[in-house]
BAVOTOR-642696 format. One record per atom (N, C-alpha, C): residue number from 1; atom name; x, y, z. Coordinates in Angstrom, 2 decimals, decimal comma, m for minus. Example, Ala and Ser with C-alpha at 12.3 -4.5 7.8 and 13.67 -1.06 7.14 Angstrom:
BEGIN
SITE  pos  site       px       py       pz
SITE    1     N    13,19    m5,69     7,80
SITE    1    CA    12,30    m4,50     7,80
SITE    1     C    13,20    m3,30     7,80
SITE    2     N    12,85    m2,25     7,08
SITE    2    CA    13,67    m1,06     7,14
SITE    2     C    12,90     0,03     7,87
***
This chain:
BEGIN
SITE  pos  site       px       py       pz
SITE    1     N     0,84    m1,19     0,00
SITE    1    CA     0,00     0,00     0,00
SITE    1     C     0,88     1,25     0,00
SITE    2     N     0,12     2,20    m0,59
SITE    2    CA     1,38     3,56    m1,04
SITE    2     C     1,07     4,36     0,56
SITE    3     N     2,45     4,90     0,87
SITE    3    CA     2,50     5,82     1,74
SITE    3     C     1,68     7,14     1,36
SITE    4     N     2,13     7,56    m0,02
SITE    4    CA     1,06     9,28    m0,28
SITE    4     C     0,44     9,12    m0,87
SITE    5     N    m0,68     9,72    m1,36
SITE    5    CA    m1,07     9,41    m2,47
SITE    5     C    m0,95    10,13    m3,58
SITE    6     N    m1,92    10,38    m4,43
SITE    6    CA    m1,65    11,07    m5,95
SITE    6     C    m1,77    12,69    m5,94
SITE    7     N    m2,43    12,98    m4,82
SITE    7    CA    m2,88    14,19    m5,03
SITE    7     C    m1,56    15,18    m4,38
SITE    8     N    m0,86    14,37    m3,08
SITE    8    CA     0,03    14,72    m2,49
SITE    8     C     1,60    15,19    m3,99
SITE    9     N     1,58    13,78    m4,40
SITE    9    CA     2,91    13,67    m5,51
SITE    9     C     2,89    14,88    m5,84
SITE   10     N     1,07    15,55    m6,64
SITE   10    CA     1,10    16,28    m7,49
SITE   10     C     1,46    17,33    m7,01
SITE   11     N     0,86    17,68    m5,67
SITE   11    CA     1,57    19,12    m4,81
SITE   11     C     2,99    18,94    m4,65
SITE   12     N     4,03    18,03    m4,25
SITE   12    CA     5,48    18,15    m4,58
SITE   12     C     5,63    19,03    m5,75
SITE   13     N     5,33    18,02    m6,60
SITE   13    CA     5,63    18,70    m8,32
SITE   13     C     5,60    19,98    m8,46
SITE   14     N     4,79    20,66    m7,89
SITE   14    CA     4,16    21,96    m8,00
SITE   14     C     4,84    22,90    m7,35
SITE   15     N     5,68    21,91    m5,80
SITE   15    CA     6,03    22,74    m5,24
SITE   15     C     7,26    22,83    m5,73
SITE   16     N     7,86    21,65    m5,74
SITE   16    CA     9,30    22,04    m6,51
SITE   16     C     9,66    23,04    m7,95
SITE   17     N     8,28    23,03    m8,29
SITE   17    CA     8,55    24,11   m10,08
SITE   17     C     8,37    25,49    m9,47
SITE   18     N     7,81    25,73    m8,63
SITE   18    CA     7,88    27,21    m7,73
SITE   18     C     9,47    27,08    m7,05
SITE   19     N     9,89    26,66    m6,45
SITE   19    CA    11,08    26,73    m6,07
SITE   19     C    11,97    26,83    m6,97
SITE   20     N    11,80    26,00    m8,27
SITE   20    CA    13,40    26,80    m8,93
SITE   20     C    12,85    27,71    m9,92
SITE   21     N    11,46    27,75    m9,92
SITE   21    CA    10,93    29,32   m10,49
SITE   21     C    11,47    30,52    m9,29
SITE   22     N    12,01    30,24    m8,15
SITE   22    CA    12,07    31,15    m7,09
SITE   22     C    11,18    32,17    m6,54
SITE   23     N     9,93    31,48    m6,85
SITE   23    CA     8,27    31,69    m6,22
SITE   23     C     8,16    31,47    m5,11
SITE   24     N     8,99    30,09    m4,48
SITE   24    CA     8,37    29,91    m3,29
SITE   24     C     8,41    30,34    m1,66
SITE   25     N     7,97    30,83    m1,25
SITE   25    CA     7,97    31,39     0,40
SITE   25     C     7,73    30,72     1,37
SITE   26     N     8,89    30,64     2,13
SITE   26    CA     8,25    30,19     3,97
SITE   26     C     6,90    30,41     4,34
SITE   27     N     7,03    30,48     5,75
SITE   27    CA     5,90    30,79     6,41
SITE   27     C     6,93    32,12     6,63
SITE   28     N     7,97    32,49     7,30
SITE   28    CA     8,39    34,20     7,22
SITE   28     C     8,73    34,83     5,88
SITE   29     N     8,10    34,40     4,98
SITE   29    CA     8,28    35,04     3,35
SITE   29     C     9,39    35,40     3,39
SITE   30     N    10,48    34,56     3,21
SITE   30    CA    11,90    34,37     2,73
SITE   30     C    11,56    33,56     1,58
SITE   31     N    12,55    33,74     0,65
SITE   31    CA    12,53    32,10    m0,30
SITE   31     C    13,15    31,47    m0,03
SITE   32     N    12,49    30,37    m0,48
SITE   32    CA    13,20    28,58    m0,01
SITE   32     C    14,14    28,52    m1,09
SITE   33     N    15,16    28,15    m1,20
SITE   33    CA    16,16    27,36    m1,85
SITE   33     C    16,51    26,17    m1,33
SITE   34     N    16,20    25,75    m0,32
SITE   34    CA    16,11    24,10     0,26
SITE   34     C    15,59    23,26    m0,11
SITE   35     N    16,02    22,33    m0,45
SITE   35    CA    14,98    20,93    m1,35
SITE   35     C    14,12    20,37    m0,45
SITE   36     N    14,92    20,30     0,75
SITE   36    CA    14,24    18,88     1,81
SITE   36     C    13,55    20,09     2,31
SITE   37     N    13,61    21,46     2,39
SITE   37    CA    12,33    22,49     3,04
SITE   37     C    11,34    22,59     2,32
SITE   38     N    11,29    22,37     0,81
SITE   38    CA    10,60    22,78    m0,06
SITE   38     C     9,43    21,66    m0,16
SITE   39     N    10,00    20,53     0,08
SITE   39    CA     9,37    19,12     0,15
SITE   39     C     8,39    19,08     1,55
SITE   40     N     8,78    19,51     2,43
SITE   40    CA     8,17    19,67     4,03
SITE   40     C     7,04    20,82     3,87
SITE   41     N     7,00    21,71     3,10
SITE   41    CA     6,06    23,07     2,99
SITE   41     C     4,78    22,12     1,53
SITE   42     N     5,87    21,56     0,67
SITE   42    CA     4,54    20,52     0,13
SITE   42     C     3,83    19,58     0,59
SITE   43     N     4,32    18,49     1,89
SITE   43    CA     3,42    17,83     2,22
SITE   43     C     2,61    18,52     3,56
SITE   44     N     3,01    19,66     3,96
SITE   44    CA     2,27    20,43     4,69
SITE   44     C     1,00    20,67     3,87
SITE   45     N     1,05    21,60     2,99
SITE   45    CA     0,06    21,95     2,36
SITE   45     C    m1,08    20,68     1,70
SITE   46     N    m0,27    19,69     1,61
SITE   46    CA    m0,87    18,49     0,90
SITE   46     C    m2,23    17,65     2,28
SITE   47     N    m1,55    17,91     3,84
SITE   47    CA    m2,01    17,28     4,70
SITE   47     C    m3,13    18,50     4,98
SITE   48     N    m2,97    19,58     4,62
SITE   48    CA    m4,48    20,65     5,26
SITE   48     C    m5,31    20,53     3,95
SITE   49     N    m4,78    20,20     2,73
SITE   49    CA    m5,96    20,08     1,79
SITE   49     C    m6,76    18,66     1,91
SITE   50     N    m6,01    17,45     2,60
SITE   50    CA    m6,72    16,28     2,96
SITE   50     C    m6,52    15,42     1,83
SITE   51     N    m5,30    15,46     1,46
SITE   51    CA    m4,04    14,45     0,94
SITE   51     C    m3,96    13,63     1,70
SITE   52     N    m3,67    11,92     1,23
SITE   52    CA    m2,95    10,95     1,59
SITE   52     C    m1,53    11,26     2,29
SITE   53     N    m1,36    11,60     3,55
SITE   53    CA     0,06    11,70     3,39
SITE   53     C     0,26    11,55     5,36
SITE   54     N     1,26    10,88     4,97
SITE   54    CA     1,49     9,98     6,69
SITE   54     C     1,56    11,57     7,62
SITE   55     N     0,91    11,41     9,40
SITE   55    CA     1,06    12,50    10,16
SITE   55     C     2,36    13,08    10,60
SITE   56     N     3,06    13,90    11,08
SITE   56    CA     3,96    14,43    11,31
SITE   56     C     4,32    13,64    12,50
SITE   57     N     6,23    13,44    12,89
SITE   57    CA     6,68    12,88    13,52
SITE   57     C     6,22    14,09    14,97
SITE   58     N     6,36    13,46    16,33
SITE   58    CA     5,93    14,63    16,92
SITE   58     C     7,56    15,26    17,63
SITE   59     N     7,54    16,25    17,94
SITE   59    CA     9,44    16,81    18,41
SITE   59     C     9,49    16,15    19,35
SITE   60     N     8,82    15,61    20,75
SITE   60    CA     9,31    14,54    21,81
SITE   60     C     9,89    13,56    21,53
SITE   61     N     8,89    12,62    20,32
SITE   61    CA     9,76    11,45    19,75
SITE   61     C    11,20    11,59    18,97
SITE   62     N    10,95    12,79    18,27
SITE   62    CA    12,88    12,75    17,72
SITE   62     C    13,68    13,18    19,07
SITE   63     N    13,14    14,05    20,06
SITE   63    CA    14,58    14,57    21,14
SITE   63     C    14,89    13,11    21,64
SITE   64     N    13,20    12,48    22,23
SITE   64    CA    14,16    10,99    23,09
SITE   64     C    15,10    10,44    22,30
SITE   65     N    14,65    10,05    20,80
SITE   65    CA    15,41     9,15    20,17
SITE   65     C    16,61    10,02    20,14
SITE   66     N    16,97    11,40    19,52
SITE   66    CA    18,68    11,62    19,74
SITE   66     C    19,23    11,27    20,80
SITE   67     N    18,85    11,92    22,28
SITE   67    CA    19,73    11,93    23,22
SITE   67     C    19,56    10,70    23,52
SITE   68     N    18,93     9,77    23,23
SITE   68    CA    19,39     8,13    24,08
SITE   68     C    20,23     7,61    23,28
SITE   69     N    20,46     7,65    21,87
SITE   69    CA    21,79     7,20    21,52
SITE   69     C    23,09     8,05    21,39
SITE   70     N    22,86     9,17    22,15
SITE   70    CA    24,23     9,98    22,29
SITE   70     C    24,75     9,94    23,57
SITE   71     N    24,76     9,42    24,26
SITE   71    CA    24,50     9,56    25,75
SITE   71     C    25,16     8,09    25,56
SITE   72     N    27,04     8,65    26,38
SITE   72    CA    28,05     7,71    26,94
SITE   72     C    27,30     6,81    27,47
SITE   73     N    28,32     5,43    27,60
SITE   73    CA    27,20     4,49    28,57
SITE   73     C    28,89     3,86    29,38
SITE   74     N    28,84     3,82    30,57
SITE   74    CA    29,86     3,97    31,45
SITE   74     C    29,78     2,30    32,25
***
């Protein structure tokens, strides 16, 4: 079974041709020149239009997971 679906892909696409059109804006209306930002602002937009597209990791689960494998073990 597909992780996104079709409607999501198509917002990538869209978003990436605004980006190297140098259309595209943050949320503080800077332009993106970041690929992997440009990709994160498309499946944003893809998940409030009610796109197929898996929920966001939440920031608790990435801090535990860094600091428990950085963290000497004595």
């Amino acid at each position: 079974m597909a992780k996104y679906g079709e409607a999501a892909s198509k917002n990538v696409e869209s978003t990436m041709r605004r980006r190297k059109r140098g259309t595209l804006k943050s949320g503080s209306g800077r332009t993106v020149r970041s690929r992997k930002q440009a990709i994160a602002i498309a499946l944003n937009e893809a998940r409030e239009k009610g796109a197929k597209v898996p929920s966001r990791k939440s920031s608790s689960a990435k801090h535990s997971r860094k600091t428990s494998g950085s963290r000497k073990r004595r």
